[in-house]
FILUM-313117 format. One line per 3 residues: number of its first residue (from 1); for each residue x, y, z of C-alpha. Coordinates in nm, 3 decimals, always signed. Example, Ala and Ser with C-alpha at 12.3 -4.5 7.8 and 13.67 -1.06 7.14 Angstrom:
BEGIN
1) +1.230,-0.450,+0.780 ~ +1.367,-0.106,+0.714
//
This chain:
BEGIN
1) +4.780,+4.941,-4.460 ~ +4.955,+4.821,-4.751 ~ +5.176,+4.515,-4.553
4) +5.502,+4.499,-4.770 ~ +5.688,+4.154,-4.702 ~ +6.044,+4.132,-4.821
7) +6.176,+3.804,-4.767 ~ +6.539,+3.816,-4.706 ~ +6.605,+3.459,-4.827
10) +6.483,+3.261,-5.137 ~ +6.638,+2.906,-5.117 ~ +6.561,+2.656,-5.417
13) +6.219,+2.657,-5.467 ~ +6.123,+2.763,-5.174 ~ +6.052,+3.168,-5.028
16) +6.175,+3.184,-4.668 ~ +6.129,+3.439,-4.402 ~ +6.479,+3.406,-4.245
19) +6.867,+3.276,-4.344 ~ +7.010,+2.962,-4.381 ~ +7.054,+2.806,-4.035
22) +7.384,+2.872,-3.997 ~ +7.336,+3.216,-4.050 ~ +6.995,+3.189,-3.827
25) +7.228,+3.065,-3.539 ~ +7.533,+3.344,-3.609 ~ +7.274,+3.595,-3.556
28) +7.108,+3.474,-3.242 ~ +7.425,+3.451,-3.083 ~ +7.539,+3.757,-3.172
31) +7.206,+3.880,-2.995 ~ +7.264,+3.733,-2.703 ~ +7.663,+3.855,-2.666
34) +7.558,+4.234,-2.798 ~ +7.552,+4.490,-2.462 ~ +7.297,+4.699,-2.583
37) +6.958,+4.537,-2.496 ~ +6.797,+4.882,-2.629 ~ +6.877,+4.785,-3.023
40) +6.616,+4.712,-3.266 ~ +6.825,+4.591,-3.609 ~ +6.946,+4.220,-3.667
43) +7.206,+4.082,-3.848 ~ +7.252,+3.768,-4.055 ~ +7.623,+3.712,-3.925
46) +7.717,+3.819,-4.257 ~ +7.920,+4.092,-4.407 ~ +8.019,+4.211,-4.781
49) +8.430,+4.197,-4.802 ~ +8.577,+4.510,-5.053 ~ +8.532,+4.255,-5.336
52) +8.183,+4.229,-5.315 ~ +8.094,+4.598,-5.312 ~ +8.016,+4.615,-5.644
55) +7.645,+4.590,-5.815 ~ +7.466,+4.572,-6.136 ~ +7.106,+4.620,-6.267
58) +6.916,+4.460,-6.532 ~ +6.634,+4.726,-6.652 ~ +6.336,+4.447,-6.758
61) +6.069,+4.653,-6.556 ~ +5.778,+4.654,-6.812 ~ +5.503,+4.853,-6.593
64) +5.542,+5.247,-6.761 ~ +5.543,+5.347,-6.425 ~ +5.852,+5.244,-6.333
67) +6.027,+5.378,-6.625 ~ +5.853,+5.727,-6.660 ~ +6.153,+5.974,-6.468
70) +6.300,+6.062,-6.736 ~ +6.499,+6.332,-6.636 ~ +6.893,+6.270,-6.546
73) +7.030,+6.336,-6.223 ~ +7.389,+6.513,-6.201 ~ +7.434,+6.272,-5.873
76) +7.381,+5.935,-6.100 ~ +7.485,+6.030,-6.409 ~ +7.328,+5.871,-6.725
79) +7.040,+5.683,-6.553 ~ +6.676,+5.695,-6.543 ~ +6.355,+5.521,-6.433
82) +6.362,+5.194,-6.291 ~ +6.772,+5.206,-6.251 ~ +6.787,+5.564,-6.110
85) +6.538,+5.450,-5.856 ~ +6.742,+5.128,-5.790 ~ +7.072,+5.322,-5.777
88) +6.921,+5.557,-5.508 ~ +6.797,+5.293,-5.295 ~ +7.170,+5.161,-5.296
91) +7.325,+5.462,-5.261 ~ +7.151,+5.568,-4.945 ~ +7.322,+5.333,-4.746
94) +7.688,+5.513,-4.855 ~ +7.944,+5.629,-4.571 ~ +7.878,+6.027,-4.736
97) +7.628,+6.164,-4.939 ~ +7.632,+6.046,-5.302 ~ +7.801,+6.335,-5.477
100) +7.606,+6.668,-5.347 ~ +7.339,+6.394,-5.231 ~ +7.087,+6.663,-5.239
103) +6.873,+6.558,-5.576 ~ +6.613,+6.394,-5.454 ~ +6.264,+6.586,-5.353
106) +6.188,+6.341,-5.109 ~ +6.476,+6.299,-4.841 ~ +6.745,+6.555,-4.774
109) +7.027,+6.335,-4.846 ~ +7.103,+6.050,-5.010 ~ +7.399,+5.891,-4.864
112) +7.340,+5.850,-4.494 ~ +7.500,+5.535,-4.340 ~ +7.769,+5.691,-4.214
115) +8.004,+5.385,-4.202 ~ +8.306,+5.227,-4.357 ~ +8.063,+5.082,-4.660
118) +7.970,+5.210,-4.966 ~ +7.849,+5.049,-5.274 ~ +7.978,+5.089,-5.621
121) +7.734,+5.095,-5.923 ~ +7.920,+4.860,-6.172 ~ +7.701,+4.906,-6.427
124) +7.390,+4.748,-6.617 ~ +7.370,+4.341,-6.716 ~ +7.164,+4.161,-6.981
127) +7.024,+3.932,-6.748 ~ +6.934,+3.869,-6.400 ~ +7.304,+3.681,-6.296
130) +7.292,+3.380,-6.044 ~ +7.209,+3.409,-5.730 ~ +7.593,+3.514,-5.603
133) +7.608,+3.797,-5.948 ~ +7.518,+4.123,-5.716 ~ +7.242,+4.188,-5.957
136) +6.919,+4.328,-5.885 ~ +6.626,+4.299,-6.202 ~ +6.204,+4.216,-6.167
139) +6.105,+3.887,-6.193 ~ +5.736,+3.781,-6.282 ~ +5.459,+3.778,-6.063
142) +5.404,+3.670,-5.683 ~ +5.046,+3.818,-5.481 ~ +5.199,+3.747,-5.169
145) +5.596,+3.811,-5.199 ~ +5.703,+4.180,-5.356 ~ +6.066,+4.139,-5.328
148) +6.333,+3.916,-5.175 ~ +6.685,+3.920,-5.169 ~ +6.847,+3.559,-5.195
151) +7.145,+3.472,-4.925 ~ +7.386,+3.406,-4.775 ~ +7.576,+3.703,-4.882
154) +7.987,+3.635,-4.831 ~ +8.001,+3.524,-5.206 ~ +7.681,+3.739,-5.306
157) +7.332,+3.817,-5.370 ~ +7.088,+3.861,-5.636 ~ +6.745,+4.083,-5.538
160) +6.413,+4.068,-5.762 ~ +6.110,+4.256,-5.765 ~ +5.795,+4.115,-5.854
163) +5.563,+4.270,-6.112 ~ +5.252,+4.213,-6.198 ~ +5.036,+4.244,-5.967
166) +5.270,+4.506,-5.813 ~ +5.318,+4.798,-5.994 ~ +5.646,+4.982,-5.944
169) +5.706,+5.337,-5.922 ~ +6.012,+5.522,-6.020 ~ +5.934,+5.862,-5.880
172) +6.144,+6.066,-5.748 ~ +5.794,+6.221,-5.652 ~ +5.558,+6.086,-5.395
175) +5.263,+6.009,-5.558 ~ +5.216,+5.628,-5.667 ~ +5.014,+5.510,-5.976
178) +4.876,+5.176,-5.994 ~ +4.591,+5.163,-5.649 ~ +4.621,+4.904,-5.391
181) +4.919,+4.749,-5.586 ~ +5.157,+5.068,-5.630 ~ +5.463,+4.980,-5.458
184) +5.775,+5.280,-5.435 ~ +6.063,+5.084,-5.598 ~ +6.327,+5.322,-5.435
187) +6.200,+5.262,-5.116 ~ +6.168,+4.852,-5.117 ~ +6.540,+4.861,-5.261
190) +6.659,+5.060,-5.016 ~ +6.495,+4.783,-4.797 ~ +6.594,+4.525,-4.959
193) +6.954,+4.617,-5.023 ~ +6.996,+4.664,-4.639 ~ +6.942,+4.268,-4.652
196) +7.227,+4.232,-4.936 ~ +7.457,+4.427,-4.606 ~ +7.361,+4.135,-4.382
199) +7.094,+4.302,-4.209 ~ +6.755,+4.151,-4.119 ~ +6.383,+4.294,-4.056
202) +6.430,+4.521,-3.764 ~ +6.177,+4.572,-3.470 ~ +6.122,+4.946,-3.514
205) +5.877,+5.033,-3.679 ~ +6.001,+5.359,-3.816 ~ +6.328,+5.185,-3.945
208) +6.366,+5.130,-4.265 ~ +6.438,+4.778,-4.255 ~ +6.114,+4.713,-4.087
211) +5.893,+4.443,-4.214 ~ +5.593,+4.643,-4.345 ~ +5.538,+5.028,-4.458
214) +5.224,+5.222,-4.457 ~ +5.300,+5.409,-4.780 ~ +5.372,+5.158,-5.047
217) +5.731,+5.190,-4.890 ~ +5.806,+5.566,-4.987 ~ +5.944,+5.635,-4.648
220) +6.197,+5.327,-4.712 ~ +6.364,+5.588,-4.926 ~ +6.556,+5.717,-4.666
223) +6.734,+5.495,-4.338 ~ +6.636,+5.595,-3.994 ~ +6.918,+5.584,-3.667
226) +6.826,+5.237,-3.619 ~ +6.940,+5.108,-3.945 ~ +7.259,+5.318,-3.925
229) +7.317,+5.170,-3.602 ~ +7.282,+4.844,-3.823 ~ +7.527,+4.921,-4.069
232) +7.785,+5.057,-3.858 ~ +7.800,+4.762,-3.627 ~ +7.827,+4.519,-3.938
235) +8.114,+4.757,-4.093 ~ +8.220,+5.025,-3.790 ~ +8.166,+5.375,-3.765
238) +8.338,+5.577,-4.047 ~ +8.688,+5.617,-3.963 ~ +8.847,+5.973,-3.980
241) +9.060,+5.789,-4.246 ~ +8.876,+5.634,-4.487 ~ +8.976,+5.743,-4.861
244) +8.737,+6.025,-4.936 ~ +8.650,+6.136,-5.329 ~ +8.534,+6.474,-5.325
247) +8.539,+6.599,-5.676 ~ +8.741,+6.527,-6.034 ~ +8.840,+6.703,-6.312
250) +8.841,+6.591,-6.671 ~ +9.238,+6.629,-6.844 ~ +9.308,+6.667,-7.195
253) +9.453,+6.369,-7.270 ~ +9.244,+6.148,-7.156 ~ +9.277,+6.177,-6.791
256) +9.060,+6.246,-6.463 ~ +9.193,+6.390,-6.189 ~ +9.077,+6.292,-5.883
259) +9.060,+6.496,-5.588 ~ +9.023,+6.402,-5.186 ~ +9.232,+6.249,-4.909
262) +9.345,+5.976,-4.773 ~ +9.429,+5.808,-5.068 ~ +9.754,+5.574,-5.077
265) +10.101,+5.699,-5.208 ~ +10.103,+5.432,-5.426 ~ +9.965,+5.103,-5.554
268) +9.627,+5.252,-5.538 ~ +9.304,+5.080,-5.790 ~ +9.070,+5.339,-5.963
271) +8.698,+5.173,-6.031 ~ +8.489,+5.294,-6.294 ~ +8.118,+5.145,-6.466
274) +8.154,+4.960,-6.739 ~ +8.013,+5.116,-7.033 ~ +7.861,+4.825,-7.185
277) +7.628,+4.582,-7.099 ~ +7.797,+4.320,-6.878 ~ +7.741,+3.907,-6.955
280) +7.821,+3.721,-6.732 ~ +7.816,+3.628,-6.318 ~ +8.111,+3.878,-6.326
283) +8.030,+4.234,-6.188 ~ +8.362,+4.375,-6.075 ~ +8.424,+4.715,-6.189
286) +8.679,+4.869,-6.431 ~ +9.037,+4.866,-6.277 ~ +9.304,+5.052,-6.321
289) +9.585,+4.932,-6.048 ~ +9.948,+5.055,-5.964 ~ +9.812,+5.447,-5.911
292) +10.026,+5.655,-5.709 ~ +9.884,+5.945,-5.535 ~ +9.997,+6.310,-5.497
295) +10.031,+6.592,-5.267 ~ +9.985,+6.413,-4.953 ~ +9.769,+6.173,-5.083
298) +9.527,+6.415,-5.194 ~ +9.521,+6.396,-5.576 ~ +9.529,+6.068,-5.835
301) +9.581,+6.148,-6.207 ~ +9.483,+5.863,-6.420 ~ +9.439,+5.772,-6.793
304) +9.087,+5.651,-6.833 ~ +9.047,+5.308,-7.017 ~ +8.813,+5.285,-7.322
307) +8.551,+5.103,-7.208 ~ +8.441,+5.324,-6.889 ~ +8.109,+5.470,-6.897
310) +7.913,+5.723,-6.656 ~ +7.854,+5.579,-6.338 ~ +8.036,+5.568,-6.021
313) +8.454,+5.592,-5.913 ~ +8.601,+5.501,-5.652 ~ +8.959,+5.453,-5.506
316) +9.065,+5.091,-5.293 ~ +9.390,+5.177,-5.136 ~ +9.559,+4.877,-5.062
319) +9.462,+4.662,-4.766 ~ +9.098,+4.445,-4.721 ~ +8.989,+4.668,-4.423
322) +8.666,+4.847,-4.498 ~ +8.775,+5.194,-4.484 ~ +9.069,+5.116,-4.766
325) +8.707,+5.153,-4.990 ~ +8.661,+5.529,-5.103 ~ +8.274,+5.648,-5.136
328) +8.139,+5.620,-5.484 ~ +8.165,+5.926,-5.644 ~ +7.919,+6.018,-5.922
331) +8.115,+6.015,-6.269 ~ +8.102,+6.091,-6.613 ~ +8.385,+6.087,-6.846
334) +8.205,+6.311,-7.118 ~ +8.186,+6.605,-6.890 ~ +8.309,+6.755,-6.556
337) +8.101,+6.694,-6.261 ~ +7.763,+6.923,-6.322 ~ +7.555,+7.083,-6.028
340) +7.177,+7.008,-5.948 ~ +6.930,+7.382,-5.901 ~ +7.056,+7.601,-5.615
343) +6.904,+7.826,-5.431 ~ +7.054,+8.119,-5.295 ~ +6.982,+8.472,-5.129
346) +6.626,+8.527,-4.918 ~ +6.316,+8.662,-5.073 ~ +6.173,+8.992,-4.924
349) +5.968,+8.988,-4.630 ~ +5.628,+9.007,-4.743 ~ +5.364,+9.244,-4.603
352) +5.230,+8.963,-4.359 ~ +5.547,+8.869,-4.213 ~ +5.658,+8.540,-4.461
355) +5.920,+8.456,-4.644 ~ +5.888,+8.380,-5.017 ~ +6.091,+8.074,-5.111
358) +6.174,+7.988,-5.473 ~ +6.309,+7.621,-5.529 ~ +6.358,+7.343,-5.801
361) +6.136,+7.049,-5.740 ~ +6.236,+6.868,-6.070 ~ +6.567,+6.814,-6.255
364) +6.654,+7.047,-6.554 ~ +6.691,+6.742,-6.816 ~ +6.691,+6.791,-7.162
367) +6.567,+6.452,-7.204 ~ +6.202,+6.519,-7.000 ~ +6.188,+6.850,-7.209
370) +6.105,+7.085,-6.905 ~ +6.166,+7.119,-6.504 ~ +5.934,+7.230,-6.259
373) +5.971,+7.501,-6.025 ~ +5.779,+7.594,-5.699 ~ +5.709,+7.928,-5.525
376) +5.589,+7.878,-5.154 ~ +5.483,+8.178,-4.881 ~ +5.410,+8.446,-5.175
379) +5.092,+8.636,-5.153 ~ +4.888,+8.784,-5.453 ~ +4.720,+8.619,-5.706
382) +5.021,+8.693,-6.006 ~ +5.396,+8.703,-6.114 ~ +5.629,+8.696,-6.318
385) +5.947,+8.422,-6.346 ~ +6.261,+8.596,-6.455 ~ +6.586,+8.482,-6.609
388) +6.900,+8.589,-6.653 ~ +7.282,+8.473,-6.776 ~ +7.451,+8.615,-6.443
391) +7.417,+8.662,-6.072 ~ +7.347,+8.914,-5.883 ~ +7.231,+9.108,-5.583
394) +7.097,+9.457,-5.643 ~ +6.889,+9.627,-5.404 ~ +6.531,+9.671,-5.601
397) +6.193,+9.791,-5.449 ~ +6.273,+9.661,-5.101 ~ +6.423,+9.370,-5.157
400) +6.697,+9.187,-5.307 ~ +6.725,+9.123,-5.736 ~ +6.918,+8.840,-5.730
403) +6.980,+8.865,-6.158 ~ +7.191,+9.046,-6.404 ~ +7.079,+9.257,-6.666
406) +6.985,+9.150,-6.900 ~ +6.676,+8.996,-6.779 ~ +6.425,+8.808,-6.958
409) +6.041,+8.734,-6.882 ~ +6.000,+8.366,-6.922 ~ +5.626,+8.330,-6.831
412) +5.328,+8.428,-6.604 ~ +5.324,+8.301,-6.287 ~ +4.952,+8.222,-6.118
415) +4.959,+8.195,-5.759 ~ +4.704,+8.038,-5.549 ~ +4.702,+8.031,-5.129
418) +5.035,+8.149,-5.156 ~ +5.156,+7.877,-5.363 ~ +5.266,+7.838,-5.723
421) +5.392,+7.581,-5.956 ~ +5.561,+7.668,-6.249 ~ +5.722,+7.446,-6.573
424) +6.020,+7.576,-6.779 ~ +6.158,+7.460,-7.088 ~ +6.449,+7.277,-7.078
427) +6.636,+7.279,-7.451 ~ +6.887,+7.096,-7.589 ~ +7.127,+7.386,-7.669
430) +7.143,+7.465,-7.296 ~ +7.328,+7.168,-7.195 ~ +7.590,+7.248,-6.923
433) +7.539,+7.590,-6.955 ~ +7.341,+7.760,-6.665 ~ +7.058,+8.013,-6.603
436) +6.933,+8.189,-6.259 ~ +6.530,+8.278,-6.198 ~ +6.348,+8.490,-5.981
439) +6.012,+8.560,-5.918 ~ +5.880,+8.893,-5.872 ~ +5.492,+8.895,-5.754
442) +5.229,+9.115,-5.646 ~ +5.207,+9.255,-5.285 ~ +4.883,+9.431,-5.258
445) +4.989,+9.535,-4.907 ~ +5.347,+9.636,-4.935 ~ +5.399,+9.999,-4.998
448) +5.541,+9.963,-5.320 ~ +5.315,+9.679,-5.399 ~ +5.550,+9.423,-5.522
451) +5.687,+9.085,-5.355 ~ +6.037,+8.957,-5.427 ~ +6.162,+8.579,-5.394
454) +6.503,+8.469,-5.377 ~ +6.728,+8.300,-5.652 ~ +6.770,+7.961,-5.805
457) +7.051,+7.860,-6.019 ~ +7.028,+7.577,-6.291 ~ +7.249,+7.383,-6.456
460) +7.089,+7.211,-6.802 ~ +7.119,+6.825,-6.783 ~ +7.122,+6.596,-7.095
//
């Protein structure tokens, strides 16, 4: 068993295992005075106020593991390795899912606290802050510690990850490179973030923000009820009406639209990331203040300033209650919010009784060059991946052909047990422009001897 400490406190020179005193003494008291005897999360007697929502990350991870994703996600737009990972980790505490919240292979969701808190990605920094900057960056080398997160939190935190001997892994895939030492950065700052929202080690052992994990922390990834039972305790349930982002559009002009509810009718602030590199112990986002709303409080239009970059928005109406806070929305102001793979339709019944299932286990990034498909419950021993422009659903040999005509053979597809993994090319001059696949195998017991999945469609990423 890999045992992962995270210390939530580094004081002077000194690692410790719990808070500050004061804190120490908050928390026991609020023990004793808390009801529910059945709970297993603690607190700090801490909490993050709206003007410490923000966060930054310094990318100094030099292990190649933790910078090897190079593929970009639609939900966190222009990151990759070691900050993607980060940004996850962060994310997953969020009151809704991080824009479709549905990118990552290994969890559902991302976005699951279900409260009034949600942190904003404020961009990257050029160095690891003080300890009060909200930035989180590797540090060198501890054999005992792997991270910590240094608090109290009401004016701040900072959280480090030690490297060397750990080696970090960016994923978003399960498998961790590096032996004993291999350590699933998403996972441990997920953990260690949940200390940043005043929470301490919890006595479940399937929560997330238990001391140890089995894995090298890959189920971190992804908070369990008694960590959102944390979180909502420190910051309340989500109200029915919190500000809610739930798309944009880009406006000649300049502009974003932003669409949702709940927004103020006026004096409203819009946050965006910071496109450059901040300096500083300064982390607040890009304002823009004085924004009325529209339409019931449904729609903001507002000029972006020059020096936003793709990241997060958000909307504070005013008032310091935590619900005034919208979720972070993934944004980009090059291009309108794009789509991760869907699948859609069902594949055709084989002649044993299963269900073939077509679905995207990577990102289609132009940057990694390629994206991975997988075909599960087919039968036969060969295929044949089809593409097409369009969408469709034609009746064809017993099943469903989910594609237009044209179609186009991309490749062979060799399947094995009923399984099959398959890589396509992802070019440059497919940016933003999408494609849908299909796989059409061989049946040797269906009467017209041919197996049918269902559809994917993919949008090209940078």
């Amino acid at each position: 068993m890999n045992r992962l400490l995270k210390l939530p406190s580094r004081l002077g020179p000194r690692a410790l295992c719990h808070a500050t005193l004061p804190g120490l003494a908050i928390a026991l008291v609020l023990a004793l005075l808390l009801p529910t005897p059945t709970r297993a999360f603690a607190v700090f007697g801490d909490t993050l106020d709206l003007g410490q929502r923000d966060f930054r990350i310094w990318n100094n991870f030099t292990d190649p593991e933790a910078n090897d994703n190079l593929a970009l996600d639609p939900d966190f737009p222009g990151a990759q390795g070691a900050a993607l990972a980060i940004w996850k980790g962060v994310a997953e505490w969020g009151s809704a899912p991080h824009g479709t919240g549905t990118t990552d292979p290994s969890q559902p969701v991302i976005g699951s606290g279900a409260s009034n808190f949600d942190a904003f990605f404020s961009g990257y920094s050029e160095g690891p802050g003080n300890r009060n900057a909200n930035v989180l960056s590797m540090i060198e080398g501890s054999s005992f510690i792997k991270a910590y997160t240094e608090i109290p939190i009401r004016d701040g935190w900072r959280i480090r990850f030690y490297e060397d001997p750990w080696v970090w892994n960016d994923g978003p895939d399960t498998l961790l490179l590096g032996g004993s030492k291999a350590l699933d950065l998403q996972g441990v700052a997920t953990h260690e973030y949940g200390h940043a929202l005043g929470l301490d080690h919890s006595s479940d052992p399937t929560a997330t923000m238990f001391a140890s994990s089995a894995n090298g922390a890959i189920d971190f990834r992804s908070i369990e009820a008694d960590d959102i039972a944390g979180i909502q305790f420190l910051y309340g349930v989500r109200s029915p009406s919190k500000a809610l982002i739930t798309g944009y559009t880009l406006v000649s002009g300049g502009q974003v639209l932003i669409e949702g509810r709940g927004f103020a009718a006026t004096d409203n602030e819009v946050w965006f990331t910071h496109r450059a590199k901040i300096t500083g112990p300064d982390g607040d986002p890009v304002r823009v203040t004085g924004v009325p709303s529209t339409q019931g409080g449904s729609r903001i239009l507002v000029t972006l300033p020059d020096d936003v970059g793709p990241g997060d928005i958000a909307v504070r109406r005013p008032g310091i209650r935590p619900e005034d806070l919208s979720n972070a929305y993934p944004f980009d102001p090059r291009r309108d919010a794009l789509s991760p793979p869907q699948s859609y339709g069902q594949g055709k019944l084989t002649s044993i009784g299963t269900t073939p299932t077509l679905t995207a286990l990577t990102l289609p990034s132009a940057t990694a060059g390629t994206f991975r498909l997988e075909l599960r419950d087919a039968l036969g021993s060969f295929g044949l991946l089809l593409e097409s422009e369009n969408r469709a659903a034609t009746p064809f040999q017993g099943g469903t052909l989910y594609l237009a005509a044209p179609l186009r053979r991309v490749q062979p597809v060799s399947i094995q047990f009923g399984l099959a993994s398959i890589d396509v090319d992802a070019p440059a001059d497919l940016i933003g422009r999408s494609r849908y696949y299909q796989v059409w195998f061989h049946d040797p017991g269906d009467p017209l001897g041919s197996g049918l999945s269902n559809g994917v469609r993919v949008t090209f990423l940078p």
